[in-house]
PDB file of N, H, CA, C and O in Angstrom:
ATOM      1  N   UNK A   1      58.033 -35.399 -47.401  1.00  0.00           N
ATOM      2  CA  UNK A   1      57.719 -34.000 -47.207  1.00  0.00           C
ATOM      3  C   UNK A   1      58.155 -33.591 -45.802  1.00  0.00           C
ATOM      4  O   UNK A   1      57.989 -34.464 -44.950  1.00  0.00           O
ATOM      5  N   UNK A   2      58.640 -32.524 -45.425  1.00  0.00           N
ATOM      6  H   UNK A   2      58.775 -31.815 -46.117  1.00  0.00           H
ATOM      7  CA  UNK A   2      59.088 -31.987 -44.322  1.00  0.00           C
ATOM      8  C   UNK A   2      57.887 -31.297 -43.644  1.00  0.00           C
ATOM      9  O   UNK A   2      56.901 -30.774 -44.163  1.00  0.00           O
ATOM     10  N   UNK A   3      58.298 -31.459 -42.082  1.00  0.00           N
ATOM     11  H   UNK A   3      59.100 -31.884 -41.660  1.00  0.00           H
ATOM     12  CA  UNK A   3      57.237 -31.084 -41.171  1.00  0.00           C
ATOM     13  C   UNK A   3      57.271 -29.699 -41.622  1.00  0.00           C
ATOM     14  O   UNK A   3      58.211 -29.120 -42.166  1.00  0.00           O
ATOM     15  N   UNK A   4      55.318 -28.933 -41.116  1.00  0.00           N
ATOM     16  H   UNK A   4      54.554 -29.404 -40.675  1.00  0.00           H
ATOM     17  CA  UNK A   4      55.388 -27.746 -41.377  1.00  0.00           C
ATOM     18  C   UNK A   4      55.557 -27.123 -40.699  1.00  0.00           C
ATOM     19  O   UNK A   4      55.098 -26.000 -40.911  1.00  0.00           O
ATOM     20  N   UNK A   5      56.576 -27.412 -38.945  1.00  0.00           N
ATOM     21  H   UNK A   5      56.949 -28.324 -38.773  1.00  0.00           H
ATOM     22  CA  UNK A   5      57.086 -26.779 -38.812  1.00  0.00           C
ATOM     23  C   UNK A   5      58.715 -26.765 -38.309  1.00  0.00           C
ATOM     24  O   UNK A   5      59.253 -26.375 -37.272  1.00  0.00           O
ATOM     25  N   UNK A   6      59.211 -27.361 -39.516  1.00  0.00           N
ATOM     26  H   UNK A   6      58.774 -27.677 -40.358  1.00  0.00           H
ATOM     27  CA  UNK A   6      60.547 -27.890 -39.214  1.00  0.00           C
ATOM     28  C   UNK A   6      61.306 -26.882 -38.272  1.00  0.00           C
ATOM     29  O   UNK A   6      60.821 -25.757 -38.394  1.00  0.00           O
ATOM     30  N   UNK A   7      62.273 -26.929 -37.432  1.00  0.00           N
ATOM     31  H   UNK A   7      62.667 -27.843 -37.333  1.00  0.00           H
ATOM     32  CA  UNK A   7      62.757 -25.633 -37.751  1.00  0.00           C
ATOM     33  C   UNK A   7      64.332 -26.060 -37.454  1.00  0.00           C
ATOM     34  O   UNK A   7      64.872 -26.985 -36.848  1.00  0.00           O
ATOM     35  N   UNK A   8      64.862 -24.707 -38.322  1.00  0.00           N
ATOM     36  H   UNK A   8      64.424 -23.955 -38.814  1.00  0.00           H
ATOM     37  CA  UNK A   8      66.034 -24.766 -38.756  1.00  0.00           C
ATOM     38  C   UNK A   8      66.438 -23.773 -38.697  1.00  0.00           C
ATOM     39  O   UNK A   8      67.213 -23.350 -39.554  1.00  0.00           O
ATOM     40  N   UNK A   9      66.014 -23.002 -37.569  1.00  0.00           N
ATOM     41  H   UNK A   9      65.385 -23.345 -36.872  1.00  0.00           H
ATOM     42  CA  UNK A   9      66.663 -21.604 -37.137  1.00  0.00           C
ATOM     43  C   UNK A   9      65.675 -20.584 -38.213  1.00  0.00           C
ATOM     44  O   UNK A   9      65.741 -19.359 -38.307  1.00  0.00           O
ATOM     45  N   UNK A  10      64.837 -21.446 -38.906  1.00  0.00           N
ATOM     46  H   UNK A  10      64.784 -22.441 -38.830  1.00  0.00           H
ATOM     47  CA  UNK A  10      64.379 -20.399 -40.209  1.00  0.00           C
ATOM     48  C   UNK A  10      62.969 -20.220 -39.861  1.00  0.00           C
ATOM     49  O   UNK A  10      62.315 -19.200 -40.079  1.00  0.00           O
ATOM     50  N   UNK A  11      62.459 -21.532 -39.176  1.00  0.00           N
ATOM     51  H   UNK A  11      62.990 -22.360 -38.999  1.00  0.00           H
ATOM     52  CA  UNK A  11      60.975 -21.736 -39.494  1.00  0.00           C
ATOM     53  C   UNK A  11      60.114 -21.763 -41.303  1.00  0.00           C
ATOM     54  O   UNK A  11      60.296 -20.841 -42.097  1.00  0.00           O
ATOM     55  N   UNK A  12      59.391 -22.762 -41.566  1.00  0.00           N
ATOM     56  H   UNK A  12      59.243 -23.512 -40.920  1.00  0.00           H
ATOM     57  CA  UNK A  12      59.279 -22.946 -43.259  1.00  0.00           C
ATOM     58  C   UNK A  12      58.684 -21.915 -43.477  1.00  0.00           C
ATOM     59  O   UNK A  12      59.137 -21.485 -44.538  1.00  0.00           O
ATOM     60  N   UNK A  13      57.701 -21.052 -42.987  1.00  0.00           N
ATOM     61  H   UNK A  13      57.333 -21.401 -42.125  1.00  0.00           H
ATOM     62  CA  UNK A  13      57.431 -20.208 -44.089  1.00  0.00           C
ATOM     63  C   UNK A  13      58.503 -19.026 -44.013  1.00  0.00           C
ATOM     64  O   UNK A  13      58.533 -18.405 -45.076  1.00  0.00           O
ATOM     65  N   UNK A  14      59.218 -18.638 -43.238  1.00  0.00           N
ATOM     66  H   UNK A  14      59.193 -19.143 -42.375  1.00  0.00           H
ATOM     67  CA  UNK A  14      60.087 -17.484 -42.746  1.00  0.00           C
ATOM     68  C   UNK A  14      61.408 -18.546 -44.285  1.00  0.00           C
ATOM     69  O   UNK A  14      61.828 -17.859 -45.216  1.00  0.00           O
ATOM     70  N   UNK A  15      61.653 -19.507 -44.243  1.00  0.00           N
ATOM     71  H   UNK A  15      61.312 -20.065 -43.487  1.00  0.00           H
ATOM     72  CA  UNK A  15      62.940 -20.060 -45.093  1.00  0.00           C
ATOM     73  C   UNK A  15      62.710 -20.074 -46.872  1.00  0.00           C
ATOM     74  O   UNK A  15      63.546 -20.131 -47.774  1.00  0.00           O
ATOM     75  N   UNK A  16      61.149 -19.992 -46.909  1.00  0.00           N
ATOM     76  H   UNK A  16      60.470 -19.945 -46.176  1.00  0.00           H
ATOM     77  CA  UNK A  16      60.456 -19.797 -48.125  1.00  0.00           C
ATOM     78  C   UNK A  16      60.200 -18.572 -48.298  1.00  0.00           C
ATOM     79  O   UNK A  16      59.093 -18.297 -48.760  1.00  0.00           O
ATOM     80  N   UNK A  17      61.167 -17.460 -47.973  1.00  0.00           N
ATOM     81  H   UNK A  17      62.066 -17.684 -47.598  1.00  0.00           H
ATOM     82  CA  UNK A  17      61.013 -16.402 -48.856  1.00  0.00           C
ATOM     83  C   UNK A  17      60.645 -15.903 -50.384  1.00  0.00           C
ATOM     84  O   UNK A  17      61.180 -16.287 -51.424  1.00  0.00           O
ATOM     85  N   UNK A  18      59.784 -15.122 -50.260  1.00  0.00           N
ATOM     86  H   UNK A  18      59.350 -14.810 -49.415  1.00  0.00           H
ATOM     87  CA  UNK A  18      58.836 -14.590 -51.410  1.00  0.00           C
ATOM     88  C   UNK A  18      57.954 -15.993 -52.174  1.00  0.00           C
ATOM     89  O   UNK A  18      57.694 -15.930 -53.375  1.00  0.00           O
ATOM     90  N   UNK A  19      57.620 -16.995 -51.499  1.00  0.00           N
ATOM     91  H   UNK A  19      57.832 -17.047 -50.523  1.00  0.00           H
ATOM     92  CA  UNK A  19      57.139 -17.714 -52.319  1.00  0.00           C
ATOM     93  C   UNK A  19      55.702 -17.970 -51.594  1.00  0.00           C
ATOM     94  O   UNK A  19      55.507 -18.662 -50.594  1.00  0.00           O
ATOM     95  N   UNK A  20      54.561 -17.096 -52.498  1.00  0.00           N
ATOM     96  H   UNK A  20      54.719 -16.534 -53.310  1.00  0.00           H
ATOM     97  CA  UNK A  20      53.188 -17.271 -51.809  1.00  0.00           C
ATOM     98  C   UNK A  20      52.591 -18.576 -51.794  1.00  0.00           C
ATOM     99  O   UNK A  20      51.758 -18.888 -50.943  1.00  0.00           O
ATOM    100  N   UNK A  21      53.049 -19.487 -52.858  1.00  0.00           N
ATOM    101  H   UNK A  21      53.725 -19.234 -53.549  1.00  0.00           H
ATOM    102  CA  UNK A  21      51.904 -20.186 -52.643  1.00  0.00           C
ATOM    103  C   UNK A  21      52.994 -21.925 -51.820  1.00  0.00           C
ATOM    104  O   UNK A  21      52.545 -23.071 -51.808  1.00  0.00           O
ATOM    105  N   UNK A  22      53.894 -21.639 -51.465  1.00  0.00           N
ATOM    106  H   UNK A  22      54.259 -20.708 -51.475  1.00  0.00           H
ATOM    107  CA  UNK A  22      54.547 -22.616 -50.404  1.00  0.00           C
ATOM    108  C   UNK A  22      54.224 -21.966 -49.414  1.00  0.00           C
ATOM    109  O   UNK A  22      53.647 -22.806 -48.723  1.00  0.00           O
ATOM    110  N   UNK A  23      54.211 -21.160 -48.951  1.00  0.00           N
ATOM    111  H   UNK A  23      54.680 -20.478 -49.513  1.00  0.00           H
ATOM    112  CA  UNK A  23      53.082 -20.094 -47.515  1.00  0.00           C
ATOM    113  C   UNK A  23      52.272 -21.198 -47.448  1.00  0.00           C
ATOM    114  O   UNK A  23      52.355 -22.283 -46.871  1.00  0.00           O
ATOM    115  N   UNK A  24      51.156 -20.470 -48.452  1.00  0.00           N
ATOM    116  H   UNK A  24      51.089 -19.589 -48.920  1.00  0.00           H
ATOM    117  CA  UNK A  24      50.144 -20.689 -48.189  1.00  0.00           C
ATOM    118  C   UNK A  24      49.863 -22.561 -48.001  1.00  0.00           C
ATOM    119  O   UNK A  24      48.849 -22.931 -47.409  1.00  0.00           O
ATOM    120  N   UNK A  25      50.596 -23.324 -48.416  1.00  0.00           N
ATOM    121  H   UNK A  25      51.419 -23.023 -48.897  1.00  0.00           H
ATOM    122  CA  UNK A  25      50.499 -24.890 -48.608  1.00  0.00           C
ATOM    123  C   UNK A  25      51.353 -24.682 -47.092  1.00  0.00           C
ATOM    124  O   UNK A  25      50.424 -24.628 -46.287  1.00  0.00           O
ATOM    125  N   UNK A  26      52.027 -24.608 -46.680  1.00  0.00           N
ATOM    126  H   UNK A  26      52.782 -24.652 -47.335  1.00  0.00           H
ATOM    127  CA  UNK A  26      52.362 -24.818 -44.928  1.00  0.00           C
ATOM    128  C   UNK A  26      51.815 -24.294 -44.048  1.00  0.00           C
ATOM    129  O   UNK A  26      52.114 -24.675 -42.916  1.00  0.00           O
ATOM    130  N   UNK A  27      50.887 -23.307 -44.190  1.00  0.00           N
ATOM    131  H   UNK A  27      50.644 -22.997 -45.109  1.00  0.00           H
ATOM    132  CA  UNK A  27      50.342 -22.608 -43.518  1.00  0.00           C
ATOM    133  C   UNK A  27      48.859 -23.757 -43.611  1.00  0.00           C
ATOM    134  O   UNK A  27      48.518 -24.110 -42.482  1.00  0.00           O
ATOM    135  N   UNK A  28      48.305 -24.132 -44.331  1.00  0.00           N
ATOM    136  H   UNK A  28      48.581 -23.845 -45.248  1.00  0.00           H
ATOM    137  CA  UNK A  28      47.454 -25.059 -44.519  1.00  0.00           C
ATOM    138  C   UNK A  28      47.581 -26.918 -43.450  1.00  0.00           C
ATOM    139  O   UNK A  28      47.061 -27.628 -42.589  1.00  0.00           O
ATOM    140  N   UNK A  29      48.827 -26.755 -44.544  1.00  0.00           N
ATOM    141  H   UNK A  29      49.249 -26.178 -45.243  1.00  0.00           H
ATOM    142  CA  UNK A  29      49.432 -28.349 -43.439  1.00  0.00           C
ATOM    143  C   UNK A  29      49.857 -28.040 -41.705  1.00  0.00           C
ATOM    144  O   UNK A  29      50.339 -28.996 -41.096  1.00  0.00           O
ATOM    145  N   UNK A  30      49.634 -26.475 -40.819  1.00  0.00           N
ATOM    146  H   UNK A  30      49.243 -25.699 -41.313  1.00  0.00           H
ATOM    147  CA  UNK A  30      49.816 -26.548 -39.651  1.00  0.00           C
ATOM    148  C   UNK A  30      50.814 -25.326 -39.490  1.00  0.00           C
ATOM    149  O   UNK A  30      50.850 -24.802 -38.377  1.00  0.00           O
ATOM    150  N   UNK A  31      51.708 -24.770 -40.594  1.00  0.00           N
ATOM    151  H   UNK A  31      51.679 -25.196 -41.498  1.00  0.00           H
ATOM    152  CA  UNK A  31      52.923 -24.305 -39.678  1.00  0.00           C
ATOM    153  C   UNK A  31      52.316 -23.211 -39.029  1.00  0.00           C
ATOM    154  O   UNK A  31      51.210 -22.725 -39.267  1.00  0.00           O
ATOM    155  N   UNK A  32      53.066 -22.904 -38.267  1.00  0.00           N
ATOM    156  H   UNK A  32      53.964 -23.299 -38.073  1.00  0.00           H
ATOM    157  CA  UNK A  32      53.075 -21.671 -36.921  1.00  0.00           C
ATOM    158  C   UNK A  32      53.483 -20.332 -38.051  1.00  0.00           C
ATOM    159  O   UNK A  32      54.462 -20.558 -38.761  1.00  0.00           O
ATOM    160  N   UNK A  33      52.836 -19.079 -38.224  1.00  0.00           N
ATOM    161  H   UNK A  33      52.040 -18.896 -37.647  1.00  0.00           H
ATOM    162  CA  UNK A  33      52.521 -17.942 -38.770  1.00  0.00           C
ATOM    163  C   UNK A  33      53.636 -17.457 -37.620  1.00  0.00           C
ATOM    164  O   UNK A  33      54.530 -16.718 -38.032  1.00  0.00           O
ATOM    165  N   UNK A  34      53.642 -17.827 -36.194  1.00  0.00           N
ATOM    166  H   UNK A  34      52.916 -18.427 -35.859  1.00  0.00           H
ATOM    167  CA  UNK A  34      54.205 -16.566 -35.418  1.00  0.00           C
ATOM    168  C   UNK A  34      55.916 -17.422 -35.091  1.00  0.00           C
ATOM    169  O   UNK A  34      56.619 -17.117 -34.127  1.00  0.00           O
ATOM    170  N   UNK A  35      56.302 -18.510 -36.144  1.00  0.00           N
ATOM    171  H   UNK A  35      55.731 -18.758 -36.926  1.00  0.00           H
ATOM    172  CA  UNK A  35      57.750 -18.808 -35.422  1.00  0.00           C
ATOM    173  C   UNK A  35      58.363 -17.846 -35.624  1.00  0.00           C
ATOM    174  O   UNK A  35      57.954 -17.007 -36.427  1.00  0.00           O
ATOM    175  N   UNK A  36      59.479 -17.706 -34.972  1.00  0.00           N
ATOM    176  H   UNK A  36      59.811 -18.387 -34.320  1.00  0.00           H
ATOM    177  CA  UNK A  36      60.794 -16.372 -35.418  1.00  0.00           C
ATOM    178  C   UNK A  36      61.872 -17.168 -35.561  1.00  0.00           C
ATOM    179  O   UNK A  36      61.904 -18.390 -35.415  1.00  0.00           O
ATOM    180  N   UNK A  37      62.915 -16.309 -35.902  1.00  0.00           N
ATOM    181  H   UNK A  37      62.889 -15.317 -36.020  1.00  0.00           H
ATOM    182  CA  UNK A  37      64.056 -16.814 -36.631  1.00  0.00           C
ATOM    183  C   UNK A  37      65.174 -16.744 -35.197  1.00  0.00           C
ATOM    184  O   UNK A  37      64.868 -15.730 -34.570  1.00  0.00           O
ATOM    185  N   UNK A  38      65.879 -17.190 -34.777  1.00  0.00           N
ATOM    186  H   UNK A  38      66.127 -18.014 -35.286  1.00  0.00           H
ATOM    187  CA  UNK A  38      66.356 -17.940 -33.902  1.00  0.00           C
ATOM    188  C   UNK A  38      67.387 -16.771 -33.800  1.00  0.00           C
ATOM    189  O   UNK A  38      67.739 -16.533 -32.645  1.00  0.00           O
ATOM    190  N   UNK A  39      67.858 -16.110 -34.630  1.00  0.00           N
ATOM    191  H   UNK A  39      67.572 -16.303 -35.569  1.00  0.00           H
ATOM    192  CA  UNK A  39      69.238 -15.244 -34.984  1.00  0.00           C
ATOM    193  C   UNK A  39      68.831 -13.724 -34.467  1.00  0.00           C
ATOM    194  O   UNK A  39      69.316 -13.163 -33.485  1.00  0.00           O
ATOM    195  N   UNK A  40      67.753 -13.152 -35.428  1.00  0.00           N
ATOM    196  H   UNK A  40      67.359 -13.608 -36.226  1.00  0.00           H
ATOM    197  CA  UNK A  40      66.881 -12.059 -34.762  1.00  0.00           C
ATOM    198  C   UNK A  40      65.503 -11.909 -34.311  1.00  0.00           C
ATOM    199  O   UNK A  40      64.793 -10.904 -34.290  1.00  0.00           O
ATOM    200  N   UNK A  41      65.265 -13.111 -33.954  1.00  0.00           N
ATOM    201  H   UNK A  41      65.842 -13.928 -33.971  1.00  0.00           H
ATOM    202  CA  UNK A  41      63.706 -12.839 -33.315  1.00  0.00           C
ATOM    203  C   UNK A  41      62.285 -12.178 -34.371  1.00  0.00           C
ATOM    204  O   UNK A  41      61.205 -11.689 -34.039  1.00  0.00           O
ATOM    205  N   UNK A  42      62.793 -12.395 -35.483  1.00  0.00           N
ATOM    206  H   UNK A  42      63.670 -12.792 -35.753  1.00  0.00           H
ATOM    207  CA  UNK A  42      61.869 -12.027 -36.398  1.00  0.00           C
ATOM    208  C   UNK A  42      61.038 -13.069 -36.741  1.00  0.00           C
ATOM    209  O   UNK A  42      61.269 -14.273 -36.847  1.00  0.00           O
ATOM    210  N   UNK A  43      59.705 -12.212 -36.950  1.00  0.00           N
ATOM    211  H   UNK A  43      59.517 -11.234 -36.864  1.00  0.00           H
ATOM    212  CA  UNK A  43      58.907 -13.645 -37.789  1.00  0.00           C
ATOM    213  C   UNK A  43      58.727 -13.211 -39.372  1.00  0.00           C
ATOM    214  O   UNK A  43      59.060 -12.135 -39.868  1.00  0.00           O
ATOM    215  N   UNK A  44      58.036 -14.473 -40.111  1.00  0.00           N
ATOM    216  H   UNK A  44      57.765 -15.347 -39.709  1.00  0.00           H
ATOM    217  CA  UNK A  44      57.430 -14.268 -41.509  1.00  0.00           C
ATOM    218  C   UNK A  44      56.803 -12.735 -41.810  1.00  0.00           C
ATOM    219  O   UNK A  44      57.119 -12.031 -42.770  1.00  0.00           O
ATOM    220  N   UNK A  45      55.889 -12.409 -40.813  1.00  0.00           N
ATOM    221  H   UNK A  45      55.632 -12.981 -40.034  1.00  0.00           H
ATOM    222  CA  UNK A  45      55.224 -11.214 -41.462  1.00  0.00           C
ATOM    223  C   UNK A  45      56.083  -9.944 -41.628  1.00  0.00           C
ATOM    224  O   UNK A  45      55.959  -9.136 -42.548  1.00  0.00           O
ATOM    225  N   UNK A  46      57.150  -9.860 -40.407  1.00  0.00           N
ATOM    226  H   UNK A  46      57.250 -10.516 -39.659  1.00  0.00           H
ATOM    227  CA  UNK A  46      58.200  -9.231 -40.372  1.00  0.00           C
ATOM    228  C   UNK A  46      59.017  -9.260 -41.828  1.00  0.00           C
ATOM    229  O   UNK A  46      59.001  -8.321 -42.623  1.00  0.00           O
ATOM    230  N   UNK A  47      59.560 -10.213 -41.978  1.00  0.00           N
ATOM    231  H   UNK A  47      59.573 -10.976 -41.332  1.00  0.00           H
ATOM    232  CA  UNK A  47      60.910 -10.973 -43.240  1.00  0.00           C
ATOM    233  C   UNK A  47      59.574 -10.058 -44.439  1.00  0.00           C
ATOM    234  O   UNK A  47      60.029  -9.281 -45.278  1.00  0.00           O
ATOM    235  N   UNK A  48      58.065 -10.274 -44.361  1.00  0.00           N
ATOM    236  H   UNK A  48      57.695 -10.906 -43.679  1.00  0.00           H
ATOM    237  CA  UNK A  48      57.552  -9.871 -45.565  1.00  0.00           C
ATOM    238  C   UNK A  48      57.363  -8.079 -45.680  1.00  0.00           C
ATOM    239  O   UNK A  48      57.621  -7.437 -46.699  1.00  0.00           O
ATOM    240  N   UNK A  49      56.819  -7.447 -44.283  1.00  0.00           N
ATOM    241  H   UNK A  49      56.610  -7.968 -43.456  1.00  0.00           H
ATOM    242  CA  UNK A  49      57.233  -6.148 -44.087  1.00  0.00           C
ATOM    243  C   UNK A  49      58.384  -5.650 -44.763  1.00  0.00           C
ATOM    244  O   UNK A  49      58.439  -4.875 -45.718  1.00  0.00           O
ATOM    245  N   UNK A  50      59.498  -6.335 -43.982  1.00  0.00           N
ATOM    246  H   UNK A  50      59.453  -6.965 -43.206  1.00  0.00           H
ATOM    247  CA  UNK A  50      60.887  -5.420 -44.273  1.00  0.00           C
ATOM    248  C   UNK A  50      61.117  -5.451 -46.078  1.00  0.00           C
ATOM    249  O   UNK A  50      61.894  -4.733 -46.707  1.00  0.00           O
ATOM    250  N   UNK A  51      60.321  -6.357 -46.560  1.00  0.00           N
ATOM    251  H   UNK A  51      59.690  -6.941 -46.049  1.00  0.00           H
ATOM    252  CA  UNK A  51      60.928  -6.888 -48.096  1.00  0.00           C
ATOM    253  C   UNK A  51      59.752  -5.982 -49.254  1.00  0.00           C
ATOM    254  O   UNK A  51      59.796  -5.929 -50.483  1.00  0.00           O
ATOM    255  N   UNK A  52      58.866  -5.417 -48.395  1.00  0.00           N
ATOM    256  H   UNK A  52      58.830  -5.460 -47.396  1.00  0.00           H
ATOM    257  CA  UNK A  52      57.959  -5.181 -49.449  1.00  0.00           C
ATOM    258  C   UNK A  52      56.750  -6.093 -49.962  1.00  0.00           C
ATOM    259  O   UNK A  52      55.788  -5.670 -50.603  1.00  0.00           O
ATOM    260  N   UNK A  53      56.985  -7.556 -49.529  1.00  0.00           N
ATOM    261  H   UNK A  53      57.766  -7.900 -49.008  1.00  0.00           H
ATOM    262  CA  UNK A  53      56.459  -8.454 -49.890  1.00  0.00           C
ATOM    263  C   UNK A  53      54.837  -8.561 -49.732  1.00  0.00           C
ATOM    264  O   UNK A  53      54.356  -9.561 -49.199  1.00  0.00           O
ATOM    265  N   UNK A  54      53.837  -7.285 -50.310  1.00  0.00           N
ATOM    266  H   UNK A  54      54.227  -6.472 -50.743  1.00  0.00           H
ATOM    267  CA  UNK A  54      52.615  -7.070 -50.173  1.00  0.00           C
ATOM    268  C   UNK A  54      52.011  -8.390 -50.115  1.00  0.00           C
ATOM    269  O   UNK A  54      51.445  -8.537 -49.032  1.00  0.00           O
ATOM    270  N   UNK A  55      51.897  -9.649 -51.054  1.00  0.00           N
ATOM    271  H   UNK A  55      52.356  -9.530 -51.934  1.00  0.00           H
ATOM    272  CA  UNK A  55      50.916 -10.768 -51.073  1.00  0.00           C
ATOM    273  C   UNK A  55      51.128 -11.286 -49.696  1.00  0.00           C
ATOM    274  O   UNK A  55      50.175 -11.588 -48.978  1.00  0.00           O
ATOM    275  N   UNK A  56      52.674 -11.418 -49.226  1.00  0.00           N
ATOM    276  H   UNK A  56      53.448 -11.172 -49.809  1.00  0.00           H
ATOM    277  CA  UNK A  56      52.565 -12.054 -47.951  1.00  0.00           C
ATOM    278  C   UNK A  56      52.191 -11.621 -46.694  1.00  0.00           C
ATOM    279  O   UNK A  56      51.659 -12.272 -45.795  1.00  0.00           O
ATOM    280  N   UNK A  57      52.553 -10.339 -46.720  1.00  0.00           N
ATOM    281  H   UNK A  57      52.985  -9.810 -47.450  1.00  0.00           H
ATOM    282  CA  UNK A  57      51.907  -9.056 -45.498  1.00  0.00           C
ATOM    283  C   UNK A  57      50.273  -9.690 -45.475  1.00  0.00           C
ATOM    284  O   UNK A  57      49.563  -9.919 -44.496  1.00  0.00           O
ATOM    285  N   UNK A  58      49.984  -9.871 -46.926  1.00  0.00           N
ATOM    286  H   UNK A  58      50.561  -9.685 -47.721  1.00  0.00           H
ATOM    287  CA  UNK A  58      47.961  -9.688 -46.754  1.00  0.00           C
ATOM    288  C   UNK A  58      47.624 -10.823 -46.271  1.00  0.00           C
ATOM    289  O   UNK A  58      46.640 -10.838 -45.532  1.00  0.00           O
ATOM    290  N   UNK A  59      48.421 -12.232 -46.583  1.00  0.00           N
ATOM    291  H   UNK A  59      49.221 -12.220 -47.184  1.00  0.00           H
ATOM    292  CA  UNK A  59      48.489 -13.571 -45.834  1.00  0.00           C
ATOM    293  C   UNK A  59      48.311 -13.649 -44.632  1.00  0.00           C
ATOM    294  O   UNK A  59      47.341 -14.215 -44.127  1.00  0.00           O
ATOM    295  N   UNK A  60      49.460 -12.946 -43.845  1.00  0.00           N
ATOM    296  H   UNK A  60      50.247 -12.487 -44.256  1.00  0.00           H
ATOM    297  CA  UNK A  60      49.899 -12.870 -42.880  1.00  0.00           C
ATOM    298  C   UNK A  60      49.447 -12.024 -41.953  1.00  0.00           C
ATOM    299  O   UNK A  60      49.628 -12.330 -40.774  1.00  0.00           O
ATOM    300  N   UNK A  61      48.915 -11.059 -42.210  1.00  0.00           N
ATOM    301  H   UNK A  61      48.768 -10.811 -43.167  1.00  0.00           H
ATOM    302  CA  UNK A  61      48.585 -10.124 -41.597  1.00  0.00           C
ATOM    303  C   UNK A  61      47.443 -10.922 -40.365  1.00  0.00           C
ATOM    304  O   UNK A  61      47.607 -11.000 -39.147  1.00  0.00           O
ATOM    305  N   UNK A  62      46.411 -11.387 -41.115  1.00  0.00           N
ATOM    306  H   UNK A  62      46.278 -11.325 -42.104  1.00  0.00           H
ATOM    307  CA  UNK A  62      44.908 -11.848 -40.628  1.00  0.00           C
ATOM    308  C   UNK A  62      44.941 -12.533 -39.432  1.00  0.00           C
ATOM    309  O   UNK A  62      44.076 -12.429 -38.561  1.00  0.00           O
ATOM    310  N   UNK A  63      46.062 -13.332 -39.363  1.00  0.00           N
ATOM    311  H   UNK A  63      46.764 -13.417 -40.070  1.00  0.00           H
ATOM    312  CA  UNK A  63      46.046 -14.868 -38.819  1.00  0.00           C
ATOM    313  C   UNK A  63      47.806 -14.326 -37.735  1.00  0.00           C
ATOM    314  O   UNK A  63      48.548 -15.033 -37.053  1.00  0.00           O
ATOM    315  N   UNK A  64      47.849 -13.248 -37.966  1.00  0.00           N
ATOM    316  H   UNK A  64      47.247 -12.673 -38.520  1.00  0.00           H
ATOM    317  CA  UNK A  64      49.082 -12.787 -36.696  1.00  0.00           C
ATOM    318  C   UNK A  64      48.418 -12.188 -36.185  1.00  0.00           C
ATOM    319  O   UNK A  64      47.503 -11.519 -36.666  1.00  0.00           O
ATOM    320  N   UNK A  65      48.975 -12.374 -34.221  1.00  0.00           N
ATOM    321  H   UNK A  65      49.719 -12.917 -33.830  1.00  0.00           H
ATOM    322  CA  UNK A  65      48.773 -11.860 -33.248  1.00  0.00           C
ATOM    323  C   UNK A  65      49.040 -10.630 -33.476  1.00  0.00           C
ATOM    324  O   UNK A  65      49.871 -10.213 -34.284  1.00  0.00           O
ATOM    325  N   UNK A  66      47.970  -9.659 -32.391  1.00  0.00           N
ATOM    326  H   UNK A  66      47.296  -9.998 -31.735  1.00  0.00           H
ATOM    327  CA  UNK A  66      48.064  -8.330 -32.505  1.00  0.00           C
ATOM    328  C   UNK A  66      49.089  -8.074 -31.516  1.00  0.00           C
ATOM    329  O   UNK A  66      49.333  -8.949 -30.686  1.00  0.00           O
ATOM    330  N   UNK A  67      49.911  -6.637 -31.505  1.00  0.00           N
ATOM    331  H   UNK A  67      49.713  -5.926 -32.180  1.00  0.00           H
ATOM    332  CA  UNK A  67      50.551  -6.216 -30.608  1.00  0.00           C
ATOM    333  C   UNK A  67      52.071  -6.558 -30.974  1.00  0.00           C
ATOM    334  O   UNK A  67      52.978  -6.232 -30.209  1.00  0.00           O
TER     335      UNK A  67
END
């Protein structure tokens, strides 16, 4: 199994797009909610914002820094 927070310019939950419940299983095993993506400085909650991706916004939302 790969670290949860490998990174690969993607960070795992930011590389697991639309998939809630691999989130939620890396987000469990440790990964970082606030990595960004190496290319544009975006994170997960962002990638789920821009996509519409309501389940992950509500994930994400709680457990991201404000501001």
């Amino acid at each position: 199994m790969a670290a949860a927070n490998y990174s690969n310019g993607w960070g795992g939950i930011i590389y697991k797009q639309n998939k809630l419940l691999t989130a939620k299983l890396l987000l469990k095993a440790g990964a970082d909610p606030t990595a960004r993506n190496y290319r544009n400085n975006k994170t997960a909650l962002q990638y789920a914002i821009d996509s519409n991706f309501n389940e992950m916004v509500n994930l994400l939302l709680p457990i991201s820094p404000k501001g």
